[in-house]
N, C-alpha and C positions, 0 to 999 in steps of 0.2 A: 789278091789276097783278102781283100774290106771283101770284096759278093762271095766271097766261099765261107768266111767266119758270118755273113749275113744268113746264109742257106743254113748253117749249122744252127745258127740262132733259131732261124723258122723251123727246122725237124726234132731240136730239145720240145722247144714249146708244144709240140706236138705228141709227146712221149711223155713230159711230163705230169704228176700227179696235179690236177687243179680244185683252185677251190669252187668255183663255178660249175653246175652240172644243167643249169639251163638257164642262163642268161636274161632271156628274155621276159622274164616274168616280172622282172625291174625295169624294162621299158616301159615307158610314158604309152606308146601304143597298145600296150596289153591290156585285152578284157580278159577278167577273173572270169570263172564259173559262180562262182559265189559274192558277193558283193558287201560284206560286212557293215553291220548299223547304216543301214539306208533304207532297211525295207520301209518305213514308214512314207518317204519321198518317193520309193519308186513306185508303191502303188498308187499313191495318187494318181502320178503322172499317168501311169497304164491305166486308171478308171477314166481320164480326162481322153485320153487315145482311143479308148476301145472303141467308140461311137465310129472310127474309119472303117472298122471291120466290116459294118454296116453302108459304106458306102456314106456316111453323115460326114460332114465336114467339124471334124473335134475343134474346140478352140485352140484359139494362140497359146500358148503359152511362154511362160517365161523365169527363167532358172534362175537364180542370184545364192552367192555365196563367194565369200573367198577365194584364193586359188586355194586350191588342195583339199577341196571339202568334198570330192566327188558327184560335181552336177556333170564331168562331160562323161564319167564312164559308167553312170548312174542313166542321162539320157542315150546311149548309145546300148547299153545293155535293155532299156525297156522296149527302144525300137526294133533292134534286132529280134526279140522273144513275138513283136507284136508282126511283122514282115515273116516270119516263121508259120506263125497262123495263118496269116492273109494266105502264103503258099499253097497250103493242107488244105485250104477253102476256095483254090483257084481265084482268089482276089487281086486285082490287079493293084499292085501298091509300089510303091519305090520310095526309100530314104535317100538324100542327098546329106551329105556333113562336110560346111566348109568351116575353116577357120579364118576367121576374118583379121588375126594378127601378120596371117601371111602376105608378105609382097607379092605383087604382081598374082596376085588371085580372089582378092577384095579389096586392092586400094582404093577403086572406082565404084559407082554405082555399074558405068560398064564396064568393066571384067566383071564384076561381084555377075552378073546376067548373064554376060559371057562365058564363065565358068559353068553354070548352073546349065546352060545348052550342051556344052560339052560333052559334060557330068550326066545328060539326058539323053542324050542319040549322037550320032556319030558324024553329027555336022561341028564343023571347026568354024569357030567367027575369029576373025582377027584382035588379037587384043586393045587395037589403036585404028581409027579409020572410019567408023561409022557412026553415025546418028544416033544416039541412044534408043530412040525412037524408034528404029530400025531394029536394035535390037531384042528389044523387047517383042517386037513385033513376031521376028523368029522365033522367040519364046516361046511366045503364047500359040502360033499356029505348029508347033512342035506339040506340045503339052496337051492341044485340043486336037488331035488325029485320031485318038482313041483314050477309050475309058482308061483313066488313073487315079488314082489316091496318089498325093506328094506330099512326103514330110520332108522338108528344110529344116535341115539343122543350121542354125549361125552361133558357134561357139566364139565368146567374146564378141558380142556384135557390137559391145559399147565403142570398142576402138574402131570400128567400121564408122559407126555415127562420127565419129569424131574426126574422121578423116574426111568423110564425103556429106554429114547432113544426115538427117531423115526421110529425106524422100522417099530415098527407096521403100521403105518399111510401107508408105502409104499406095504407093504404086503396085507391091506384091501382094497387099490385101487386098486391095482393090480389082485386083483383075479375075479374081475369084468372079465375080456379078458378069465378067464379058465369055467365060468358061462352059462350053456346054455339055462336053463329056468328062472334064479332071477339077480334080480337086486338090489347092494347092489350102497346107498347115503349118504355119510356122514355130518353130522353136527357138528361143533367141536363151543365151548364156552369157550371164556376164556380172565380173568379179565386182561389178558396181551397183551397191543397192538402190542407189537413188537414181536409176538409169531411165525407164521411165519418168517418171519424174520432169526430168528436162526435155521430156520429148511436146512437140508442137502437139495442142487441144485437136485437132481436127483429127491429127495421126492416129493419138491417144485413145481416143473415138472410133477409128477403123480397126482398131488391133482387137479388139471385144476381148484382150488376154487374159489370162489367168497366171498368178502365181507362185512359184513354188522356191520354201526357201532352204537352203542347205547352212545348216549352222556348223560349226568348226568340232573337227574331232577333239577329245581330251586325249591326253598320254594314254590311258589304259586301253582306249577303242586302237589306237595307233599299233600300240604293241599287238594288238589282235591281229591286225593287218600285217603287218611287218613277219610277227611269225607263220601267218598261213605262206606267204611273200616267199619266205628266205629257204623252209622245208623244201618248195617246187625249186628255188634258185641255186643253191649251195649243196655240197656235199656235205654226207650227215658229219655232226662233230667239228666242222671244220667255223662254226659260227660260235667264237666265245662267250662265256659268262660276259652277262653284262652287258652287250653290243646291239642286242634290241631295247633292251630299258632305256638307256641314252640315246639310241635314234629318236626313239617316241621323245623322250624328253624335250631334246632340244626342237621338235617338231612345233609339238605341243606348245612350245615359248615363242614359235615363228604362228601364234594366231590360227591352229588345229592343221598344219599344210598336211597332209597325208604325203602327198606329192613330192614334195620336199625331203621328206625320212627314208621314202622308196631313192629317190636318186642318191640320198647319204648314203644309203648302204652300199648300193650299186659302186659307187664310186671309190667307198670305201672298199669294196672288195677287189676294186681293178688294181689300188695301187700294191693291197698286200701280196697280190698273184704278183704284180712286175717285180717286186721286191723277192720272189719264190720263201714268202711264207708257208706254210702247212696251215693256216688257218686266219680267220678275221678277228684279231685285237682290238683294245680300246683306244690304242693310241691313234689307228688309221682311221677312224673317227673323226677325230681333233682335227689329221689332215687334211681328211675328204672334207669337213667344215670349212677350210680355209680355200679350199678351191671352188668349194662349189660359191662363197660368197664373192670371192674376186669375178669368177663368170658371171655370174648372176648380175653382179652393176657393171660392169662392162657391154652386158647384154642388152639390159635398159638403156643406158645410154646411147649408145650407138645406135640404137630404134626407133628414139622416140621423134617424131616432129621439129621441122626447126625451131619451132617456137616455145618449146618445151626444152630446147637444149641452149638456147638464148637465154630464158629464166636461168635455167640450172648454173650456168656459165657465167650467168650477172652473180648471182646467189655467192656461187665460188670466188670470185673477184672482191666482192664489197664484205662477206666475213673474213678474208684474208687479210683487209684494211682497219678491221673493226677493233678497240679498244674495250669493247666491251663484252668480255667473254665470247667472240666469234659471233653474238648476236647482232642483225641490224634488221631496222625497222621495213615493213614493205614499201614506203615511198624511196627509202636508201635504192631499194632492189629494185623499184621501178625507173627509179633515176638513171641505174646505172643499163637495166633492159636498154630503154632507149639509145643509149651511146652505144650500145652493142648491134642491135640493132642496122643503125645507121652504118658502122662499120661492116657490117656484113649484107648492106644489101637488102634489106628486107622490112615490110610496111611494119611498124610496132603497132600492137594488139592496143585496148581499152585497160584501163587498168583494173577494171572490173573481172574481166577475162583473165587478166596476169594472175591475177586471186586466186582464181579458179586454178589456174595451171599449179599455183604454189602450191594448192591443197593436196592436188596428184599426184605432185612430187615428196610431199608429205607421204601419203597415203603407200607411195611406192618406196618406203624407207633412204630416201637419197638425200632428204632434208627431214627437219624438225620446226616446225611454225605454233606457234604458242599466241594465242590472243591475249592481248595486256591492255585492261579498263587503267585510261587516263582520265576518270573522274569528267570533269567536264570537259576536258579533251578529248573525249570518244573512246573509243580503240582502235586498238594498231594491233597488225601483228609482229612478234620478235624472232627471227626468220635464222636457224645455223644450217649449215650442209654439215652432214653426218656421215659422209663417207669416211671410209676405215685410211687412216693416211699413210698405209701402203699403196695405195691404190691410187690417189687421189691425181697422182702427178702423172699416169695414164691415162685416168679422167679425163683430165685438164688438153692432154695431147690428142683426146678421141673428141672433144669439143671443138676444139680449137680449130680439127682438121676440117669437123663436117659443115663449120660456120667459115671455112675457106679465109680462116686468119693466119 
């Protein structure tokens, strides 16, 4: 009786009036045909390019911006347009675009190499088992069989660094001078301005890069977006007064995310379909707000590093103790790192480094760190977790588990 009332369910849904007439146009995968307030960044990027058409090896370059400010679908539309020409000009060229937040496809400097083989011809290298050395090696006599122009894309490659080091970066420049027919160009993206910055002098030195910076949309550029967005998405009429203004809005107040306003809507329109509304409201807004912010730090969490889920986990433990407005000092949250730490198994970092972590986790809205001048006592920072305390006792249970307490 439940798989016949289930069959019924699947051939309504099928019959009935939706608000959705093409889906896809709110995925995170979609390239637009038109690319709204970017021209200025993406021709740079394409006069920095065009020297491959040429067979010249273009510089490095490198994208920084926020998430949601449009550097990955800004560089993937200029390369695309640039691979199109190479075409029509019988230029031998290839783009490669990995995402380096992915597991098990850039954790490593080997996979990150491994992939990139793949991703190149049709040999398969093991993702565990060999020599790095080895594999590189494949690489490059792959790469060097015949004339190529190669653009690498590494969107987010800060988290790549962060997981494996720099090396690699000076190992892929570098192999350029041993290349006698291809040409290898990289593109690195990443939500972190000061990315180079922290990278090793020598690296810094081989990368010759250039940069390009992507500053945050206002509400008004968003709402631009959103309505080219929703016309290709939605059935006509069925997108209320009102319902683009406040995506942009609250976009606009998450630091310009474009990214961010596209999955609000989207999401916002999933639920009003399961609900069989006739159209998108202001209130399924409000909803798709609350869910998409519960995914979202459930997401980070459960991603990040164990050293970065040790702070977070110290963080939450010693504001939970704290008499002082949930604020406590960073030697408090280093004190208690370490006894986490130990209980879990795992060498504690520098405190210097813990710093650094606290800052990230700052930066990725999970905490709140406020530096406070103690006059000739230096400074400190005054450290609270800001998660939303619906959430927090999930948190606490997605910590807990992946520090195997």
């Amino acid at each position: 009786m439940a798989q016949k009332k289930l069959k019924n369910f699947f051939k309504t849904f099928l019959t009935k009036d939706r608000i959705f007439q093409n889906k896809q146009v709110l995925q995170s995968n979609y390239l637009p045909e038109n690319i709204l307030h970017r021209d200025d960044q993406i021709n740079l990027l394409a006069s920095i390019l065009a020297p491959a058409l040429n067979f010249e090896k273009p510089s490095n370059v490198f994208i920084y911006g926020k998430t949601g400010t449009g550097k990955t679908v800004s560089a993937n539309y200029t390369t695309d347009n640039l691979l199109d020409v190479a075409k029509d000009q019988n230029m031998p060229m290839k783009k490669i675009y990995i995402n380096c937040k992915l597991k098990r496809v850039a954790d490593t400097e080997y996979r990150l190499i491994a992939t990139l083989i793949k991703e190149f011809s049709d040999i398969s290298v093991p993702f565990t088992g060999l020599p790095t050395d080895e594999v590189y090696r494949i690489f490059y006599e792959i790469l060097d069989k015949e004339r190529m122009m190669l653009i690498i894309i590494l969107d987010e490659i800060d988290q790549l660094v962060r997981k494996t080091g720099d090396e690699f970066l000076y190992n892929l420049t570098r192999i350029n001078a041993d290349l006698k027919n291809s040409v290898i160009s990289l593109i690195g993206i990443s939500n972190d301005l000061l990315f180079v910055d922290n990278l090793d002098a020598r690296i810094k030195s081989s990368l010759g890069e250039e940069e390009l910076v992507f500053p945050p949309y206002d509400a008004t550029q968003i709402q631009d977006i959103l309505r080219e967005r929703s016309m290709k998405a939605f059935t006509q009429g069925s997108v209320k007064d009102g319902v683009i203004e406040k995506c942009a809005a609250l976009a606009a107040r998450e630091h310009g995310d474009a990214r961010r306003a596209i999955d609000l809507l989207r999401i916002a329109g999933e639920l009003a379909e399961r609900d069989n509304k006739d159209g998108l409201s202001l209130e399924y807004i409000d909803k798709a707000q609350q869910k998409i912010e519960s995914d979202r730090v459930f997401d980070v969490v459960s991603t990040q590093p164990k050293h970065f889920q040790a702070v977070l986990f110290s963080i939450i433990c010693s504001t939970s103790n704290s008499p002082k407005r949930g604020f406590v000092s960073s030697g408090t949250v280093y004190d208690e790192y370490v006894e986490v730490c130990e209980k879990a198994g795992i060498r504690p970092l520098t405190q210097r480094r813990v710093s650094s972590i606290i800052a990230e986790l700052d930066m990725l809205g999970l905490i709140n760190a406020n530096v406070i001048s103690r006059g000739r006592g230096g400074r400190t920072k005054e450290i609270k977790q800001s998660i939303p305390p619906s959430l927090l006792g999930k948190v606490t249970e997605i910590l807990k588990k992946s520090l195997g307490f």
